[in-house]
N, CA and C atoms as an extended XYZ file, in Angstrom:
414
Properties=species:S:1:pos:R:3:atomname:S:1:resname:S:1:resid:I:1 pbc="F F F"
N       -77.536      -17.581      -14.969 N   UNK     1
C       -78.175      -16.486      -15.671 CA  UNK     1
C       -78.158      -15.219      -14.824 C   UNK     1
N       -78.281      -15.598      -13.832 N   UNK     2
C       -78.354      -14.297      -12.423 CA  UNK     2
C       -77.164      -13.560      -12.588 C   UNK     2
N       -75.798      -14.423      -12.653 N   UNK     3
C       -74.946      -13.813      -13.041 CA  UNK     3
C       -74.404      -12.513      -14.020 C   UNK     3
N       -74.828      -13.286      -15.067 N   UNK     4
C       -75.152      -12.245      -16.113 CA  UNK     4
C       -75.140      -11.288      -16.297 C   UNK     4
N       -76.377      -10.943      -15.615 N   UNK     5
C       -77.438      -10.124      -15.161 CA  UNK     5
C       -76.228       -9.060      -14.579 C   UNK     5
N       -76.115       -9.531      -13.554 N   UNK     6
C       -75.591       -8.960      -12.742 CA  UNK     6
C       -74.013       -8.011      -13.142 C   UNK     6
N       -73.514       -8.704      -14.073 N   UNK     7
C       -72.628       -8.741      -14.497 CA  UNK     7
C       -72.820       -7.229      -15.887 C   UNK     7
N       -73.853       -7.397      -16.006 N   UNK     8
C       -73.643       -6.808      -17.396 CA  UNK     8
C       -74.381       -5.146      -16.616 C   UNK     8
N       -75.096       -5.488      -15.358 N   UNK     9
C       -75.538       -4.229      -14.890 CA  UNK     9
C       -74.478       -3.069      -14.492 C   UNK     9
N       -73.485       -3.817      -13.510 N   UNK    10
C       -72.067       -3.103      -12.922 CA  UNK    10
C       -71.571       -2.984      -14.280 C   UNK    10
N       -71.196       -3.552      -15.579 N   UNK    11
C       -70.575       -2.796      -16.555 CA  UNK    11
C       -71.088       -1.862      -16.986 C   UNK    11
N       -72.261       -1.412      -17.013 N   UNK    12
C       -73.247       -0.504      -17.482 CA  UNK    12
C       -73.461        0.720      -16.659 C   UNK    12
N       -73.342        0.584      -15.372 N   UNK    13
C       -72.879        1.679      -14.218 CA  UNK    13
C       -71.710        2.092      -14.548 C   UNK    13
N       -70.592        0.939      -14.506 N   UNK    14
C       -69.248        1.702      -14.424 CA  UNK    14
C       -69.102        2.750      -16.006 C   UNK    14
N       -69.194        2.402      -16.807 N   UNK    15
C       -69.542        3.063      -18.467 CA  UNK    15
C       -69.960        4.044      -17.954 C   UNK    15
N       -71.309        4.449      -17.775 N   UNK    16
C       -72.054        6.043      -16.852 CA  UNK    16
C       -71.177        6.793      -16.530 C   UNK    16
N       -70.609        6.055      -15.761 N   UNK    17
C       -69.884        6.795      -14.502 CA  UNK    17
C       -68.668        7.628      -15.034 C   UNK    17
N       -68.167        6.393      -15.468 N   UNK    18
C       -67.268        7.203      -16.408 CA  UNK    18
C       -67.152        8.156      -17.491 C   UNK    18
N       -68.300        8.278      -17.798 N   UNK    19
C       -69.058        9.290      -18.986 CA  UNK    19
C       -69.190       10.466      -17.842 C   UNK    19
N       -69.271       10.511      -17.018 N   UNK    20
C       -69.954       11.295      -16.473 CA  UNK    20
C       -68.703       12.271      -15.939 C   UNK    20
N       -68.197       11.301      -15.092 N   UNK    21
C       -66.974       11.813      -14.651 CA  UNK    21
C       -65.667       12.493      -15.683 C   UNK    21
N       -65.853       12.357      -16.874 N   UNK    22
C       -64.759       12.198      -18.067 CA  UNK    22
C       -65.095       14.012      -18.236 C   UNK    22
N       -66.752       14.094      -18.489 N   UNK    23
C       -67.312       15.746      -19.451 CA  UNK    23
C       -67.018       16.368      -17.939 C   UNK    23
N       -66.822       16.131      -16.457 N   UNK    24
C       -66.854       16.748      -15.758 CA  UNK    24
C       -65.399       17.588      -15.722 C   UNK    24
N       -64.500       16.425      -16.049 N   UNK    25
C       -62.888       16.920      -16.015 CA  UNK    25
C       -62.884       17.585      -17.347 C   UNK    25
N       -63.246       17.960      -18.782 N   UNK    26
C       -63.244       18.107      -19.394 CA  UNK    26
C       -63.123       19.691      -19.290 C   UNK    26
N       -64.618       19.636      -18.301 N   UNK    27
C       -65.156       21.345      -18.000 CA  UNK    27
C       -63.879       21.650      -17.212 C   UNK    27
N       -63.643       21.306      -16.252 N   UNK    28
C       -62.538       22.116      -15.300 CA  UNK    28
C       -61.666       22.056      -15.669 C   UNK    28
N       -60.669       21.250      -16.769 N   UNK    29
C       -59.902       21.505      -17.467 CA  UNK    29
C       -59.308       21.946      -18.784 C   UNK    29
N       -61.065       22.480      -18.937 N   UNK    30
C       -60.965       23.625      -20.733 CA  UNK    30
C       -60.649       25.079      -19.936 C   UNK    30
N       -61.106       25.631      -19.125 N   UNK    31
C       -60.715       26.934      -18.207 CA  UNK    31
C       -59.097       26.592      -17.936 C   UNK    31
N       -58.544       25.698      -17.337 N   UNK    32
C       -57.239       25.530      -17.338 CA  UNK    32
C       -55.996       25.578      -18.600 C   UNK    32
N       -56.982       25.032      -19.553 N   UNK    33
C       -56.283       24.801      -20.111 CA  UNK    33
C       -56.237       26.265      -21.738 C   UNK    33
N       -57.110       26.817      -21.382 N   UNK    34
C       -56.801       28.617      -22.035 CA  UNK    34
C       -55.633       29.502      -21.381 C   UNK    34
N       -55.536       29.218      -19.774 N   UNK    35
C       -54.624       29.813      -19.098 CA  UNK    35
C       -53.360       29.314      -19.726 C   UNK    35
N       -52.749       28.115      -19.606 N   UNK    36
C       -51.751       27.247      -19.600 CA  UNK    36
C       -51.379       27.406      -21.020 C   UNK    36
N       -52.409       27.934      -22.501 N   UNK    37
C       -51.686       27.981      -23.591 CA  UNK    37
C       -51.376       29.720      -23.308 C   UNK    37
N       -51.890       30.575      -22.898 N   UNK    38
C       -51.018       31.757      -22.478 CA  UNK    38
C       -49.958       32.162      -21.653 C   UNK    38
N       -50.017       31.076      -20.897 N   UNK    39
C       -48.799       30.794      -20.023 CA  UNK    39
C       -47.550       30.238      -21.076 C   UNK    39
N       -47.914       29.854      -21.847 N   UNK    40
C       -46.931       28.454      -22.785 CA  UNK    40
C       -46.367       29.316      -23.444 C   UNK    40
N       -46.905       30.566      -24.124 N   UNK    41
C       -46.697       31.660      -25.428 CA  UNK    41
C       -45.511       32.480      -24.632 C   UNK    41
N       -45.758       32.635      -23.076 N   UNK    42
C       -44.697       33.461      -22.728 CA  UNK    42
C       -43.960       32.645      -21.890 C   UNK    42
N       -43.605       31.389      -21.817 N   UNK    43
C       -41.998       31.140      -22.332 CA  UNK    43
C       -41.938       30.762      -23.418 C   UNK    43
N       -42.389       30.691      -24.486 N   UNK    44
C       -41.664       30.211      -25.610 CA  UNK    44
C       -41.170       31.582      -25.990 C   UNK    44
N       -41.286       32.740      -25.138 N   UNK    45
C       -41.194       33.907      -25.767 CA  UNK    45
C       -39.548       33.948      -24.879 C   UNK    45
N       -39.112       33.761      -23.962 N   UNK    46
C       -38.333       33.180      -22.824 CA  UNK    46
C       -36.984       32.595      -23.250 C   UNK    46
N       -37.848       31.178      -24.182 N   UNK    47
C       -36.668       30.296      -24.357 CA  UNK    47
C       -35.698       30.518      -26.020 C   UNK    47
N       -36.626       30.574      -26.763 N   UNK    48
C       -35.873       30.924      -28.058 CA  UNK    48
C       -35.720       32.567      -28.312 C   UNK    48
N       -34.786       32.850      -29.014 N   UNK    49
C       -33.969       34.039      -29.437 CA  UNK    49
C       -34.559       34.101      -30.830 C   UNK    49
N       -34.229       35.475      -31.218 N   UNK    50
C       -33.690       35.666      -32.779 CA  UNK    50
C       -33.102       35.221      -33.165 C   UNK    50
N       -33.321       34.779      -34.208 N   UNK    51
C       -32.442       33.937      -35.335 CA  UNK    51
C       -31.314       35.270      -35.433 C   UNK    51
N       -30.772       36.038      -35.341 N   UNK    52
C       -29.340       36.885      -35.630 CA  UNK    52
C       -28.848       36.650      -34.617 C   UNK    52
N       -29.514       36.754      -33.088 N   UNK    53
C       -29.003       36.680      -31.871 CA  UNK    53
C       -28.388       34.940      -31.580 C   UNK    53
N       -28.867       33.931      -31.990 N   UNK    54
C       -28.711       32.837      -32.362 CA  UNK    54
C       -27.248       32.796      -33.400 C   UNK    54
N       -27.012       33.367      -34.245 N   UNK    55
C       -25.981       33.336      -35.641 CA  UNK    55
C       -24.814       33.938      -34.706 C   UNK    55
N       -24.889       35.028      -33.860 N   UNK    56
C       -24.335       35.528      -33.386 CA  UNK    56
C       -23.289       34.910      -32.002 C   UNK    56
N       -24.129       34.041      -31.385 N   UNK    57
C       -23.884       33.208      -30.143 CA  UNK    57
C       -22.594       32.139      -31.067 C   UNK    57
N       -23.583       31.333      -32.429 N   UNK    58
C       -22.823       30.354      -32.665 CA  UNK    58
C       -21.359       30.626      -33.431 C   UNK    58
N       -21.387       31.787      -33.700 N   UNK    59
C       -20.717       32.235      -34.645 CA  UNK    59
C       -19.280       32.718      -33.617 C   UNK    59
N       -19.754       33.095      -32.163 N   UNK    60
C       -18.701       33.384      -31.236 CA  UNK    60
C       -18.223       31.989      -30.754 C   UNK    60
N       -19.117       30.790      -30.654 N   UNK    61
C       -18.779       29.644      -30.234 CA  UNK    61
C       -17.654       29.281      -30.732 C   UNK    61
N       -17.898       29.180      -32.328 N   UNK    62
C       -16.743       28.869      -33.411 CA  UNK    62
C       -15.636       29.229      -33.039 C   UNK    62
N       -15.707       30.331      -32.829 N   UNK    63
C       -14.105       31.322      -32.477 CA  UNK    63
C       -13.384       30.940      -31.495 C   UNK    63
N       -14.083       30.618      -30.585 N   UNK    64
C       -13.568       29.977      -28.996 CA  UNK    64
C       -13.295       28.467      -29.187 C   UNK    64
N       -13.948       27.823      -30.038 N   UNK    65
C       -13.744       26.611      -29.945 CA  UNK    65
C       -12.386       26.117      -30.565 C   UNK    65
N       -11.686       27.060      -31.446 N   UNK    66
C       -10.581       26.786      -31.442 CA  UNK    66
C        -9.746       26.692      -30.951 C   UNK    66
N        -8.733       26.112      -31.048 N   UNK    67
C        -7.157       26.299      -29.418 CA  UNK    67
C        -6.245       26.123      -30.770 C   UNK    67
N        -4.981       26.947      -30.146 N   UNK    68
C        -4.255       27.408      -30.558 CA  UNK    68
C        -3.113       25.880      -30.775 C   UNK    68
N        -1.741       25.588      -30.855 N   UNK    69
C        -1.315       24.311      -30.855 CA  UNK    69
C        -0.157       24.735      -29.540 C   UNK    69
N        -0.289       26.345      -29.562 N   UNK    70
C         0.489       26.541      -27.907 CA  UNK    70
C        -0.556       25.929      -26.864 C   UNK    70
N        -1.555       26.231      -26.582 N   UNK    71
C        -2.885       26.139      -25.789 CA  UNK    71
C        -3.049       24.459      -25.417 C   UNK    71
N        -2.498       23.801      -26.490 N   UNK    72
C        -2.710       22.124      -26.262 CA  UNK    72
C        -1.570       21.984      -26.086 C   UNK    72
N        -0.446       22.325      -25.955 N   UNK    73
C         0.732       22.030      -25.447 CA  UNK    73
C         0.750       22.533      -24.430 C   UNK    73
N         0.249       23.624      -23.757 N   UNK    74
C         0.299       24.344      -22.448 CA  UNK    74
C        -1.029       22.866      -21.547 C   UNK    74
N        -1.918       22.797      -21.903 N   UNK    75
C        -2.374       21.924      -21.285 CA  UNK    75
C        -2.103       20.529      -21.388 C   UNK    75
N        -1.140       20.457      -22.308 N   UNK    76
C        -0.799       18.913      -21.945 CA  UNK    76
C         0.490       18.644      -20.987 C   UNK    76
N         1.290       20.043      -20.999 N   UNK    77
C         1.991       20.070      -19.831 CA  UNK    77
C         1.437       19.880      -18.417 C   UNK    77
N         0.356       20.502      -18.510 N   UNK    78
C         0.057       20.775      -17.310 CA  UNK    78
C        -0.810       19.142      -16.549 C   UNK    78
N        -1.130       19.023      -17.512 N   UNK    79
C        -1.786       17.569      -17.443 CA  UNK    79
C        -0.192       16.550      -16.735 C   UNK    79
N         0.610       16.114      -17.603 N   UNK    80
C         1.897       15.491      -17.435 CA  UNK    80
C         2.691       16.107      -15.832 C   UNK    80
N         2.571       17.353      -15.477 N   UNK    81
C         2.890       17.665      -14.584 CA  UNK    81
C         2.127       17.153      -13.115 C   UNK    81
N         1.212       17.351      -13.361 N   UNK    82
C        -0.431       16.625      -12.114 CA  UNK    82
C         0.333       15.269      -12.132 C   UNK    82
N         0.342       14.941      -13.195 N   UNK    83
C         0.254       12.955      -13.224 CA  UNK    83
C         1.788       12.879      -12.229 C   UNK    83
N         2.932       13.541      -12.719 N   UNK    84
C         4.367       13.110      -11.856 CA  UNK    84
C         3.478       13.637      -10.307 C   UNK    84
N         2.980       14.746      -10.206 N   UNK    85
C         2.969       15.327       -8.936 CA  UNK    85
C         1.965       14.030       -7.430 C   UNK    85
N         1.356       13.258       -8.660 N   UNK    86
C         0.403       11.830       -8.068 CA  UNK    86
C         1.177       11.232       -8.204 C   UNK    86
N         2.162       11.239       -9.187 N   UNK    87
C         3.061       10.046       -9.078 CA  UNK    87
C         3.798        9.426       -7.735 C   UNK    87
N         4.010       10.794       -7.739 N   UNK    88
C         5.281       10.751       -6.429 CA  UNK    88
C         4.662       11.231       -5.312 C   UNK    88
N         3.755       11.268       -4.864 N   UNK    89
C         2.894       11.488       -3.488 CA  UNK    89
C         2.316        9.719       -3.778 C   UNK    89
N         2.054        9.296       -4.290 N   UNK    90
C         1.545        7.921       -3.819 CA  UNK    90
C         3.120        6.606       -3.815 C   UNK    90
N         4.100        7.557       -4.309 N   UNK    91
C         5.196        6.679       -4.547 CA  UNK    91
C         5.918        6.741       -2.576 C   UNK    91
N         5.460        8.084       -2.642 N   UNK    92
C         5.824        8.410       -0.739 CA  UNK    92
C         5.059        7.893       -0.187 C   UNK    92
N         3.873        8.327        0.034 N   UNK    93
C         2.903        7.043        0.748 CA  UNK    93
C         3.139        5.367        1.014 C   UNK    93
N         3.202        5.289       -0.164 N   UNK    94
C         4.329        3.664       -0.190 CA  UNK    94
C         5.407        3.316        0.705 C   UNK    94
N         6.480        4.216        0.103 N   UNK    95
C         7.631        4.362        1.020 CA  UNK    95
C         7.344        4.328        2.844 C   UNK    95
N         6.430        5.718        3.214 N   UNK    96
C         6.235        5.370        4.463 CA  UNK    96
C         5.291        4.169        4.945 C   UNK    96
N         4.798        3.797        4.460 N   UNK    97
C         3.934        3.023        4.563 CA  UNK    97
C         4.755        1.386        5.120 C   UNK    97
N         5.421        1.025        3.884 N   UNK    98
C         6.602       -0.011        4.269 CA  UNK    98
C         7.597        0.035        5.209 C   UNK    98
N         7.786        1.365        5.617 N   UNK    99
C         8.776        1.683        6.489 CA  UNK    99
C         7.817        1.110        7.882 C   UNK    99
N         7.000        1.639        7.750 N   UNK   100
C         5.775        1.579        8.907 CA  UNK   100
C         5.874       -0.453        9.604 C   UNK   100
N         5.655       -1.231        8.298 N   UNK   101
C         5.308       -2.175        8.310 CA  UNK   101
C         6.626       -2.752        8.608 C   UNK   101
N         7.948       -2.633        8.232 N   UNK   102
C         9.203       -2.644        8.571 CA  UNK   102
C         9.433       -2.762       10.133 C   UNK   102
N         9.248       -1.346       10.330 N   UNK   103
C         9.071       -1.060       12.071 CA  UNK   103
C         8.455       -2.325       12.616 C   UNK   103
N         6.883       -2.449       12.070 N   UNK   104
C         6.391       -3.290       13.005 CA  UNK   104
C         7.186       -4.534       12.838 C   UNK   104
N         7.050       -5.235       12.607 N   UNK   105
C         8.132       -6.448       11.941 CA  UNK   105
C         8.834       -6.729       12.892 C   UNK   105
N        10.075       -5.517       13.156 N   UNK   106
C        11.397       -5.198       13.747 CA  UNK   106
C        10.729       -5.793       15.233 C   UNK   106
N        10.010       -5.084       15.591 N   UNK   107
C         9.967       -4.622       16.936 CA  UNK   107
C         8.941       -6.212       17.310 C   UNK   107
N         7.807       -6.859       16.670 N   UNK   108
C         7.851       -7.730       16.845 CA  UNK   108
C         8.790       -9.261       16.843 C   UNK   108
N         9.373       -8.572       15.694 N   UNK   109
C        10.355       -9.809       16.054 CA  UNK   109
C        11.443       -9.814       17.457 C   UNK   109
N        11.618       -8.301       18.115 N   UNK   110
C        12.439       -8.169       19.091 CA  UNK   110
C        11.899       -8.627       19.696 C   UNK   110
N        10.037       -8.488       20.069 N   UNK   111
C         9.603       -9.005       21.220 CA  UNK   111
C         9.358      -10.434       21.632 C   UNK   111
N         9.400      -11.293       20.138 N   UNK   112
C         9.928      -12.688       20.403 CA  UNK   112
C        11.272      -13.349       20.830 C   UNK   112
N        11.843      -12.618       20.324 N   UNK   113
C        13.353      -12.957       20.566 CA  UNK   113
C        13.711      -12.982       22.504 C   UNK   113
N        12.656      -11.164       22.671 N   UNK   114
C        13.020      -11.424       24.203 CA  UNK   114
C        12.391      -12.865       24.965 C   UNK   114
N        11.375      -13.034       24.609 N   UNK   115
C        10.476      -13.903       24.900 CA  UNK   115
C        10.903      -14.997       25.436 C   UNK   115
N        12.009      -15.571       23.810 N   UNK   116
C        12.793      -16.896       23.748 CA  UNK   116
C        13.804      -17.116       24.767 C   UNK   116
N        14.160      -15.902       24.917 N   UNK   117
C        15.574      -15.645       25.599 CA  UNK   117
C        14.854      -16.153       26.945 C   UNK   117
N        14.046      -15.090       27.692 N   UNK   118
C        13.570      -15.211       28.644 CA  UNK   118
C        13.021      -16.980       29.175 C   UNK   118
N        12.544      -17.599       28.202 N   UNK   119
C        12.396      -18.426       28.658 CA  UNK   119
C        13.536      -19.651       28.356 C   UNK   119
N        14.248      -19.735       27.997 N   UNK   120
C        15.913      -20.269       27.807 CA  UNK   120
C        16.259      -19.885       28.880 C   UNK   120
N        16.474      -19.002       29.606 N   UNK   121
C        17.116      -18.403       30.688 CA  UNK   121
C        16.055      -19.342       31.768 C   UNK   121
N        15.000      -19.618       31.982 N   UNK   122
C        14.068      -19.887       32.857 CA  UNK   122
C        14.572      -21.058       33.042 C   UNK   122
N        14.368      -21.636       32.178 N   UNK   123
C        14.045      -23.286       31.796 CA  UNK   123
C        16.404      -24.067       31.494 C   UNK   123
N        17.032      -22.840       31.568 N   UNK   124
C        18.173      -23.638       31.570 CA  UNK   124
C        18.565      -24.355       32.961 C   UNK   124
N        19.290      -25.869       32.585 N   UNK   125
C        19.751      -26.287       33.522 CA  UNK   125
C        21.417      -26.906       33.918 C   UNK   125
N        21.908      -25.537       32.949 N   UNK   126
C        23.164      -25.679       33.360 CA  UNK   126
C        24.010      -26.435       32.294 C   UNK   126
N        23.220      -27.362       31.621 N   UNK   127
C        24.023      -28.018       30.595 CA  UNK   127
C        23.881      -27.402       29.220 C   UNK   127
N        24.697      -27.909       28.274 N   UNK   128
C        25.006      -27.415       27.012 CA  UNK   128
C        25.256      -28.833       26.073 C   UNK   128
N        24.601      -28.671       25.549 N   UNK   129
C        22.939      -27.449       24.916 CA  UNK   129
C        22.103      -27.976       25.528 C   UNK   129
N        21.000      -27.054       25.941 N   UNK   130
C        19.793      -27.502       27.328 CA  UNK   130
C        19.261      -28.435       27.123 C   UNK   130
N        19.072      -29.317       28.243 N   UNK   131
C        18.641      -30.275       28.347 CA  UNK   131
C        17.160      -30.261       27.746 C   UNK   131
N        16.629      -30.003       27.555 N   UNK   132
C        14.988      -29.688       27.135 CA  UNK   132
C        15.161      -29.857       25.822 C   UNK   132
N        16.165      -29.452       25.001 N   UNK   133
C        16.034      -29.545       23.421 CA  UNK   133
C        16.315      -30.819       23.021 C   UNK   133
N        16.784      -31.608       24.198 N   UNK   134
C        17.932      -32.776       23.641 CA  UNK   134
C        17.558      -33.926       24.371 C   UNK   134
N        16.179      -34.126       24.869 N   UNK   135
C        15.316      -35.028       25.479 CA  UNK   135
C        15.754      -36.400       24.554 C   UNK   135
N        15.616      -37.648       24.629 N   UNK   136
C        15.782      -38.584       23.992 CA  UNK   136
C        14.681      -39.806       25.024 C   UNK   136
N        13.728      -39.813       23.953 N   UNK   137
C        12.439      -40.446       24.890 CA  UNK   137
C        12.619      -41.755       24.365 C   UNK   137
N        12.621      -42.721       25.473 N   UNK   138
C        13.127      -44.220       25.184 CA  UNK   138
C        11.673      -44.919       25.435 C   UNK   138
């Protein structure tokens, strides 16, 4: 029962409180809020036009928004031209690129080759074909 009690008192504070606190913001934000609708009147004065000045804008839009069928052929050249001009800068890139990988290749494979040699030369003992390749383990 204590509970209750207790229970129903803190809801009964917090309710107050909040009443209280609610007419307080109310006041400091009816003064704010006279400013803020005179503030509001001059941009809306800001953002919209005359309706002629409006007819006028859309009416130039129209005009521009047309293209000519030279105008889409001039830009579709120009478009087709870009695309070869990527074409062939990434078609070179390639090219050197493989050449690159070519090189390396080359030059590693030379440096095995010396390698082999070098150690053929080390390890020969005169016979043919070296004795080392031609072991026969009994």
């Amino acid at each position: 029962m204590a509970w209750r009690q207790l229970f129903l008192i803190s809801c009964l504070s917090a309710v107050v409180l909040l009443s209280i606190l609610r007419e307080g913001t109310a006041v400091s934000v009816g003064t704010r809020r006279l400013a803020g609708q005179e503030v509001q009147e001059g941009v809306e004065e800001k953002i919209f036009m005359q309706e002629s000045d409006a007819l006028n804008f859309l009416k130039k839009r129209g005009k521009r928004s047309l293209r000519s069928r030279a105008k889409v052929n001039a830009e579709n050249r120009l478009k087709l031209q870009a695309d070869e001009l990527r074409r062939e800068h990434h078609e070179e890139q390639r090219n050197e690129f493989e050449n690159f990988v070519e090189e390396q290749n080359n030059e590693h494979e030379e440096r095995s080759r010396e390698a082999i040699e070098q150690w053929r030369q080390w390890h020969n003992d005169g016979l043919y074909p070296s004795y080392l390749y031609n072991r026969h383990h009994i």
